[in-house]
Backbone bond lengths (Angstrom), bond angles and torsions (degrees), N, CA, C in turn:
res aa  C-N    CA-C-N  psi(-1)  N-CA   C-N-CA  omega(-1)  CA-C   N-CA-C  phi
1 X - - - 1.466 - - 1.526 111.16 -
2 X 1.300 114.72 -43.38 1.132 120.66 178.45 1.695 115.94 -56.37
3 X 1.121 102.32 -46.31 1.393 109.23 -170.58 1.929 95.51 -82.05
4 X 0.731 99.71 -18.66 2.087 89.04 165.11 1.384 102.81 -69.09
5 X 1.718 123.38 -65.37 1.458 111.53 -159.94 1.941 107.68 -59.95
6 X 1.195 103.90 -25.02 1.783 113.67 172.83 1.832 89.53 -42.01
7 X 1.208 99.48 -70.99 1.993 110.60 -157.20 0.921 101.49 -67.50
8 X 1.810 149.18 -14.15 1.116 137.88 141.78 1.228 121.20 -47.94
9 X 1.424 122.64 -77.17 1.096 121.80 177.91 1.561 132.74 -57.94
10 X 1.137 106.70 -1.53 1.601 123.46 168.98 1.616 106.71 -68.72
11 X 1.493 84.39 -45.70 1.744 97.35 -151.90 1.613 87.45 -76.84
12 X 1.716 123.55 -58.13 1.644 101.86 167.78 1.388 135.31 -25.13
13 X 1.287 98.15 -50.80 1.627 100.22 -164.59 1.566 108.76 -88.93
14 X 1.783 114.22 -13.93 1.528 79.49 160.64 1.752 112.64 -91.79
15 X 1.286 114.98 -12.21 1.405 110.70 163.39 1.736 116.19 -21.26
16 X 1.486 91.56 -51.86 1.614 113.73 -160.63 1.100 100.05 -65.47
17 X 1.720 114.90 -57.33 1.732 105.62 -164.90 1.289 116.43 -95.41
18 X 1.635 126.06 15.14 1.533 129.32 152.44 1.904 104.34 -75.97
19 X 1.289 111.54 -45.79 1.253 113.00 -167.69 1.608 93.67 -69.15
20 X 1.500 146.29 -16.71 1.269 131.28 -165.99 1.458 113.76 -107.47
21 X 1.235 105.57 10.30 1.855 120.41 165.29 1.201 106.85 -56.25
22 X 0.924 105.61 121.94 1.403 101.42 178.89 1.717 111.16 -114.60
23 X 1.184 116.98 82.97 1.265 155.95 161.02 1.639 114.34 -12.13
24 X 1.593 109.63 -65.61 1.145 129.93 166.07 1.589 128.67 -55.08
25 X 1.668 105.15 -47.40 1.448 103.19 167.53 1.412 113.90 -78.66
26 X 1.000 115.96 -18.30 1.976 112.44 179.30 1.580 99.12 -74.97
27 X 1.122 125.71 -15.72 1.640 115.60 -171.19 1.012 112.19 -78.64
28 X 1.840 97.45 -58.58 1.539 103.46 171.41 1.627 126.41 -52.82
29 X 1.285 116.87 -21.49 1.671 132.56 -154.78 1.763 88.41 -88.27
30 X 1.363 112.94 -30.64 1.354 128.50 -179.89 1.953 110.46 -59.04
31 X 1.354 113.75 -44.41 1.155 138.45 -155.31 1.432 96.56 -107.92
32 X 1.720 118.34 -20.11 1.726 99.17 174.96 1.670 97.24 113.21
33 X 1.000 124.90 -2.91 1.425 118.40 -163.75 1.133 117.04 -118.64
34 X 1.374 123.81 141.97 1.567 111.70 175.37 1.715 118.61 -106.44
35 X 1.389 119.27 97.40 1.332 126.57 -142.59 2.138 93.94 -78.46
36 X 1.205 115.13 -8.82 1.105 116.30 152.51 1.819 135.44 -41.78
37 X 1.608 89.28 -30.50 1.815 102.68 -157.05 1.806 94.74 -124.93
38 X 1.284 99.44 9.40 2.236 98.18 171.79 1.173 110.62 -114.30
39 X 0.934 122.87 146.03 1.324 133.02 148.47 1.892 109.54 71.42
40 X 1.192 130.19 -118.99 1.831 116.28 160.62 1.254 109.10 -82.54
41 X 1.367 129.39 -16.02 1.397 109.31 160.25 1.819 99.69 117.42
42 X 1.610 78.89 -21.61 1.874 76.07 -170.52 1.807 127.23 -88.08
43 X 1.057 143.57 174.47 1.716 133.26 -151.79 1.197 96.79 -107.04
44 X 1.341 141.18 20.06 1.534 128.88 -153.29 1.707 94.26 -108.18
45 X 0.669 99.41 -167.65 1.514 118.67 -160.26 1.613 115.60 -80.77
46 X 1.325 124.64 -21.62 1.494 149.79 -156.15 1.628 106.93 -100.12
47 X 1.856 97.31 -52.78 1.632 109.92 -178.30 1.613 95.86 -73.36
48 X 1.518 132.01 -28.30 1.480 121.91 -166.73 1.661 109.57 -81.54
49 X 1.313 100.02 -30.68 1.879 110.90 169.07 1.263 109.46 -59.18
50 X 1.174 115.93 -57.39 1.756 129.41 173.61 1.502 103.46 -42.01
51 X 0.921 124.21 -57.71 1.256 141.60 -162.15 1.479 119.59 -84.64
52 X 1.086 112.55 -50.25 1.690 117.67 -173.98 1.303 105.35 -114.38
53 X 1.608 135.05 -50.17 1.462 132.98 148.12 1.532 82.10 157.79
54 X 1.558 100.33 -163.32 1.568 103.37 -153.28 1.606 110.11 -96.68
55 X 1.280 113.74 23.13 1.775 120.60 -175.95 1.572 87.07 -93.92
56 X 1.460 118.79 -63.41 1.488 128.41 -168.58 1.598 111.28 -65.31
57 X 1.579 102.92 -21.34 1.853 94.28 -170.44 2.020 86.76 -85.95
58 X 1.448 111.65 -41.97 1.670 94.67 -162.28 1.477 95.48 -67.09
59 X 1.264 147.42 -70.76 1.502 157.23 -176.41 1.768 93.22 -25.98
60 X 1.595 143.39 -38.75 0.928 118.54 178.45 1.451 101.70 -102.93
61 X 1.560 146.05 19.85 1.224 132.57 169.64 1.570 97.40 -114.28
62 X 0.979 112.32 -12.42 2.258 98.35 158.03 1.321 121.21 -84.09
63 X 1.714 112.33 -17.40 1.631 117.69 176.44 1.795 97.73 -70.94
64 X 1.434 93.75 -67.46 1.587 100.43 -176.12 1.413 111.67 -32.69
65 X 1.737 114.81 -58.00 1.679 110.50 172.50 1.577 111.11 -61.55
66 X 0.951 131.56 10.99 1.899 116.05 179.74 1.078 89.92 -142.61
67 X 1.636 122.30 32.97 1.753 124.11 142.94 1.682 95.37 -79.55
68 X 1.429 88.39 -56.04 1.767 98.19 -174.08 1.575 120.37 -56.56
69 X 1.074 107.02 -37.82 1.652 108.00 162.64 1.342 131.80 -49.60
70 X 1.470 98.52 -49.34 1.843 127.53 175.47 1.616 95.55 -43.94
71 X 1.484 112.69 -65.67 1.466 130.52 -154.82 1.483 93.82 -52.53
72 X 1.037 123.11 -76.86 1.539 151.97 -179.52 1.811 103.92 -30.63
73 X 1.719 107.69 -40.24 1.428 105.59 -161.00 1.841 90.71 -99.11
74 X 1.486 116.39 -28.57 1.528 116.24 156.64 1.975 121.86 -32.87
75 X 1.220 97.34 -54.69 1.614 113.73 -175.62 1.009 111.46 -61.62
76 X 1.505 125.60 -34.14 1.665 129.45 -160.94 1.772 78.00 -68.55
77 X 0.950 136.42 -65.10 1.332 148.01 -165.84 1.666 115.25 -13.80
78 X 1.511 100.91 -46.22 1.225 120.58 -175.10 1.846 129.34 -41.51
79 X 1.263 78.59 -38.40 1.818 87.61 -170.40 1.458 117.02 89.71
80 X 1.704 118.48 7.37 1.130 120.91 -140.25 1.780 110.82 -139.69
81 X 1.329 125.77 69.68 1.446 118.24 -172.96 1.319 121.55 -25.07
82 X 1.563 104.56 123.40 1.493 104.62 177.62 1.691 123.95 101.03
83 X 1.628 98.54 -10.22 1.325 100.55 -166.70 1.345 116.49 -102.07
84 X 1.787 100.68 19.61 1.230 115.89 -167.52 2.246 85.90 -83.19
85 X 1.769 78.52 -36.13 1.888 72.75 -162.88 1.940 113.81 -56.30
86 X 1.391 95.13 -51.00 1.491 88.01 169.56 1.446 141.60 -42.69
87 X 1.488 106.91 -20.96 1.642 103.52 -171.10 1.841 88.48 -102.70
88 X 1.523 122.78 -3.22 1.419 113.80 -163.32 1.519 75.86 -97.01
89 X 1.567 146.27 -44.65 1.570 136.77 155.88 1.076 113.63 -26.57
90 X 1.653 121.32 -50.34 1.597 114.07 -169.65 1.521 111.49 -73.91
91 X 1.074 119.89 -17.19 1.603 133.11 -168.14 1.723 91.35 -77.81
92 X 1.021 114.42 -59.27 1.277 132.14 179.21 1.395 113.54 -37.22
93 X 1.417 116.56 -73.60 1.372 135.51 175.13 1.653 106.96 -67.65
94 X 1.278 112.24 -12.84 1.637 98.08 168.58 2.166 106.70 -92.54
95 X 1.040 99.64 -9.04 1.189 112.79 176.91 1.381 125.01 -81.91
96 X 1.067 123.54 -36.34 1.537 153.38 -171.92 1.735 114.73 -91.79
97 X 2.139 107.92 -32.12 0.854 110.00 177.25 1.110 120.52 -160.77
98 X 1.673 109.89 59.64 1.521 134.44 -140.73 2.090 99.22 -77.61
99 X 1.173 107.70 129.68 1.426 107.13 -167.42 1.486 111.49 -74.29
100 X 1.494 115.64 -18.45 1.617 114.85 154.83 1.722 128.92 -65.77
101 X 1.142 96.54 8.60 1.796 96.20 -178.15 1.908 109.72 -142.33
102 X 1.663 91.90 10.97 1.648 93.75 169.66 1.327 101.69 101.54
103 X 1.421 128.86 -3.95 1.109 144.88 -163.29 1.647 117.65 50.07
104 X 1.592 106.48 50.45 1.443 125.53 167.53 1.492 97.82 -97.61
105 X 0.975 137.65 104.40 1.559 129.31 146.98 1.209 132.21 -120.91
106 X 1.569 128.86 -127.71 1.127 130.64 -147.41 1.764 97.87 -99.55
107 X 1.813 104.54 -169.49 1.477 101.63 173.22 1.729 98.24 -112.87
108 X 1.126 125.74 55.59 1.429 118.41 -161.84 1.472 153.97 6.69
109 X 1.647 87.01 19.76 1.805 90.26 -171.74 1.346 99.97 -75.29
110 X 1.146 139.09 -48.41 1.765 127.52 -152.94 1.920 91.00 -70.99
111 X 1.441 123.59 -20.67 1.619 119.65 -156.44 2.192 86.71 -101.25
112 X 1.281 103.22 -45.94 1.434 100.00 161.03 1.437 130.43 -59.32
113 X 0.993 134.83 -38.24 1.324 135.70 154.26 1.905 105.22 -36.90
114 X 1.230 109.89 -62.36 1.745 109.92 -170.83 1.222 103.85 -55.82
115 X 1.572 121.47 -40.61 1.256 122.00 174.81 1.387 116.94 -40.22
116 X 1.339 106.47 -81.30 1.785 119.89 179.81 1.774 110.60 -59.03
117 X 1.562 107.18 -24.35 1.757 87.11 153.20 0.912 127.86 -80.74
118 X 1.339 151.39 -21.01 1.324 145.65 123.67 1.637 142.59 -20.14
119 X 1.471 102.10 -46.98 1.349 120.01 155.55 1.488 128.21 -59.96
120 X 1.586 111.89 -53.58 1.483 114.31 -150.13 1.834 104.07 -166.54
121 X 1.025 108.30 48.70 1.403 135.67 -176.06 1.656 109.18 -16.99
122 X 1.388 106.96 -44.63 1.642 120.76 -174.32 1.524 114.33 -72.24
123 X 1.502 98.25 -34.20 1.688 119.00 171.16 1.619 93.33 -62.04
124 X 1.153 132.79 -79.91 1.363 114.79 -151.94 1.487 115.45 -88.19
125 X 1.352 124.03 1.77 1.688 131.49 140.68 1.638 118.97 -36.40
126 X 1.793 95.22 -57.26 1.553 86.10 -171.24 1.908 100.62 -97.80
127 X 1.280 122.00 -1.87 1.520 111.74 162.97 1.985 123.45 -72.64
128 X 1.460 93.50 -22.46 1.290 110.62 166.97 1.478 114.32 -62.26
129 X 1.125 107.65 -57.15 1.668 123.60 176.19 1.691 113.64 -47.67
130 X 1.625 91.61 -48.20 2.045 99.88 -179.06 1.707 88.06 -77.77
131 X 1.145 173.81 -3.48 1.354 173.22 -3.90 1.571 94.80 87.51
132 X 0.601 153.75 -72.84 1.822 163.78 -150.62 1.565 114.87 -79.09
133 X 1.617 88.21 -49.32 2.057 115.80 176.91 1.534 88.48 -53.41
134 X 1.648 114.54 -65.57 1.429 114.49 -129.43 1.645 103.62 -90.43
135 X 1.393 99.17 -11.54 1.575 98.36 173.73 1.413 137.55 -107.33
136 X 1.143 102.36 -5.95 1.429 142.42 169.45 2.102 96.03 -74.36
137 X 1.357 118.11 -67.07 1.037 118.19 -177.93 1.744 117.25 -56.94
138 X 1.205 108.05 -46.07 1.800 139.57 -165.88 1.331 101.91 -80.36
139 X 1.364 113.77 -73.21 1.508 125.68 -167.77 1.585 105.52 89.12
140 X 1.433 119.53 46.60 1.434 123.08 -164.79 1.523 103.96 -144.48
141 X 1.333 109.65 93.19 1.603 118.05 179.31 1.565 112.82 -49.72
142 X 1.445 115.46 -51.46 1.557 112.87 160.69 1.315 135.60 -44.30
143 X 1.603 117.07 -51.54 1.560 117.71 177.20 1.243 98.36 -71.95
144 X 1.043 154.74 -43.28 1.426 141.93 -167.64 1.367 111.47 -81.61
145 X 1.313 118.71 -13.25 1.850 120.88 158.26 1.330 107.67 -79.35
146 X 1.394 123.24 -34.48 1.678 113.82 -163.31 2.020 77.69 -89.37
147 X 1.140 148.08 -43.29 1.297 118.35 -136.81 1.921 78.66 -100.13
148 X 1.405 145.22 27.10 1.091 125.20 179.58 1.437 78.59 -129.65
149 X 1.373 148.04 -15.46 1.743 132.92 140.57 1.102 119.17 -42.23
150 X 1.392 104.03 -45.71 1.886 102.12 -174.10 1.475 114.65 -77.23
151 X 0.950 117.43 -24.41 1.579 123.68 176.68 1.780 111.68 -80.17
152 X 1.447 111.23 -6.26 1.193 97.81 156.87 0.852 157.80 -108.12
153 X 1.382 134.10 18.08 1.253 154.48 146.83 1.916 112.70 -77.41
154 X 1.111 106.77 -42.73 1.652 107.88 164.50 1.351 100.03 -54.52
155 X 0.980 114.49 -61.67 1.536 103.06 -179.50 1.431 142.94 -42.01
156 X 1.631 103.28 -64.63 1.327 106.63 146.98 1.436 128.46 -46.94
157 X 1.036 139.14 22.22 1.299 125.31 -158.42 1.660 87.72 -149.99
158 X 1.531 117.22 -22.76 1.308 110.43 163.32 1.535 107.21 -92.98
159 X 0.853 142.67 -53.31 1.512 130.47 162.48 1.718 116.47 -41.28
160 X 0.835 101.37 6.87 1.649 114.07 166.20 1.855 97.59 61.97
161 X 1.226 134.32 11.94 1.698 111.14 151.97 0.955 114.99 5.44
162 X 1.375 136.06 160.66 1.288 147.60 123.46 1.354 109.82 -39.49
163 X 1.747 109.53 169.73 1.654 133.71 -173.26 1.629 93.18 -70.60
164 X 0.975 138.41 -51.75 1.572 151.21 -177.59 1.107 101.02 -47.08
165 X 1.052 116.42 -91.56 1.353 134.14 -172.51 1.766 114.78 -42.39
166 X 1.087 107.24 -55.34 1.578 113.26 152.99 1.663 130.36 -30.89
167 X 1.449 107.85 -55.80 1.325 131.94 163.89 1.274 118.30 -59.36
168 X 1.653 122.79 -49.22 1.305 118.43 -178.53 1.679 107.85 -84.97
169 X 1.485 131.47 -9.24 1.894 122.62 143.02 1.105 84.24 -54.55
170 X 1.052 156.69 -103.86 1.783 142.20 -80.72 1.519 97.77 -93.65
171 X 1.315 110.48 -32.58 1.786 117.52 173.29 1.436 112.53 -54.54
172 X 1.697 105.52 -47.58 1.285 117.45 -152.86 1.961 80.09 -81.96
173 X 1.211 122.56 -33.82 1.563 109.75 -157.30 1.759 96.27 -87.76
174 X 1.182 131.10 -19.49 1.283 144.82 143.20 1.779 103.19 -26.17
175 X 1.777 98.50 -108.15 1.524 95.52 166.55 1.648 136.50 -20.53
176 X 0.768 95.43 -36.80 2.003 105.01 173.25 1.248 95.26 -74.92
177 X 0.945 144.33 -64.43 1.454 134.01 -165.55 1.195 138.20 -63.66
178 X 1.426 93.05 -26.42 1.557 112.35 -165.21 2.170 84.48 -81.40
179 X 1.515 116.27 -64.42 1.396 114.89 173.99 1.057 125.09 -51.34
180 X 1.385 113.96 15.46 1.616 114.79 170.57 1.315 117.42 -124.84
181 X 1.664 117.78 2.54 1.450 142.54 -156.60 1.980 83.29 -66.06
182 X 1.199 127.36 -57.89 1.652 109.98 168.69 1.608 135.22 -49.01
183 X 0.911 102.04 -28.49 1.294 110.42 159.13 1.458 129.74 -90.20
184 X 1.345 114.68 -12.44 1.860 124.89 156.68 1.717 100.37 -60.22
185 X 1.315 105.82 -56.40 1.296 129.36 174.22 1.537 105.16 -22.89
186 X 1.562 111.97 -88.98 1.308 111.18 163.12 1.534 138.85 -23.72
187 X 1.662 96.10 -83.16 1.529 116.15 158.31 1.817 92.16 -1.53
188 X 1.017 117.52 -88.60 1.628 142.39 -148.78 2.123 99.32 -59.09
189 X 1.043 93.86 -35.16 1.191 96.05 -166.43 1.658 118.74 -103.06
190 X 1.572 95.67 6.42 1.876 118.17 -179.88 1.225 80.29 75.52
191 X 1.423 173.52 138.45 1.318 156.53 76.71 1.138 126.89 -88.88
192 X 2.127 100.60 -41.01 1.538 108.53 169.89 1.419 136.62 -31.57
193 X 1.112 134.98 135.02 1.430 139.34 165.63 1.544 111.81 -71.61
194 X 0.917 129.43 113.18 1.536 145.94 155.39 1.185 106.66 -36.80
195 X 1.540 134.06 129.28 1.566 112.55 151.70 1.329 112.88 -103.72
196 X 1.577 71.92 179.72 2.006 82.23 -152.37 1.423 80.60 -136.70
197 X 2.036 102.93 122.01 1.363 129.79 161.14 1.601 117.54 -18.40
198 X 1.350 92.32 -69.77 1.559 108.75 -171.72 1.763 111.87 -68.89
């Protein structure tokens, strides 16, 4: 028994410190830059496009998603239903508040996405799609992250998921929102920056 809660908590905590790579600042740190001090300041995948252009922002928003994968493919490990979701949380929360950067990080959509592709593949097909719709129309990297959070737990819940699985979208679409509450901020007040393809 003992040696199970060991392999749990193994398997959490490297959940944690794959998900707390911080992907985005090593690119820029690569190039000379401190992606901390451009643009919002933040390591995710959106500020590094802005910033470095769109080779360096996609190359760090497929790492960020196959943190979330990692986490997710960590859990299967367990022997243990369900414990896939916790270490795909820890991936999350090492992402969001990675202990190599002071635990300032990301807003977890590009590392949430790997998650729920890992989880529930059809879920983040058509959250991609509400993500694609809404930014394509908008030109607003934020609303189309918060409205492809919110669509995932509806989702799951129409593909009939389980109660779990259901619960852990609504957490994860919870968490997204709440790290984007500055950018609602904006949104509301015209402030947001539009992105721009090019």
């Amino acid at each position: 028994m003992i040696v199970t809660i060991l392999l749990w908590l193994i398997l959490l905590i490297a959940s944690y410190l794959i998900g707390s790579i911080p992907f985005g600042f090593i690119v820029a740190r690569l190039r000379g830059i401190n992606i901390t001090k451009q643009g919002s300041g933040n390591i995710g995948a959106t500020n590094v496009w802005r910033t470095l252009g769109p080779v360096p922002g996609l190359f760090v928003l497929i790492m960020d998603a196959l943190k979330g994968v990692a986490g997710v493919l960590l859990g299967g490990q367990a022997g243990i239903e369900g414990f896939e979701l916790l270490t795909g949380m820890a991936a999350l929360l090492g992402h969001a508040f990675p202990v190599y950067l002071g635990f300032k990080g990301g807003k977890i959509i590009a590392t949430g996405a790997g998650v729920m592709a890992a989880l529930a593949p059809p879920v983040v097909m058509v959250a991609f799609i509400v993500f694609s719709v809404v930014v394509l129309a908008f030109r607003y990297i934020s609303l189309g992250s918060i409205c492809a959070a919110l669509s995932v737990p509806v989702f799951l819940a129409i593909f009939h998921y389980n109660r779990m699985y259901i619960l852990f979208g609504a957490t994860l679409c919870l968490f997204a929102i709440l790290k984007h509450i500055p950018n609602i901020k904006r949104l509301k007040e015209g402030t947001e920056s539009r992105f721009k393809f090019r």
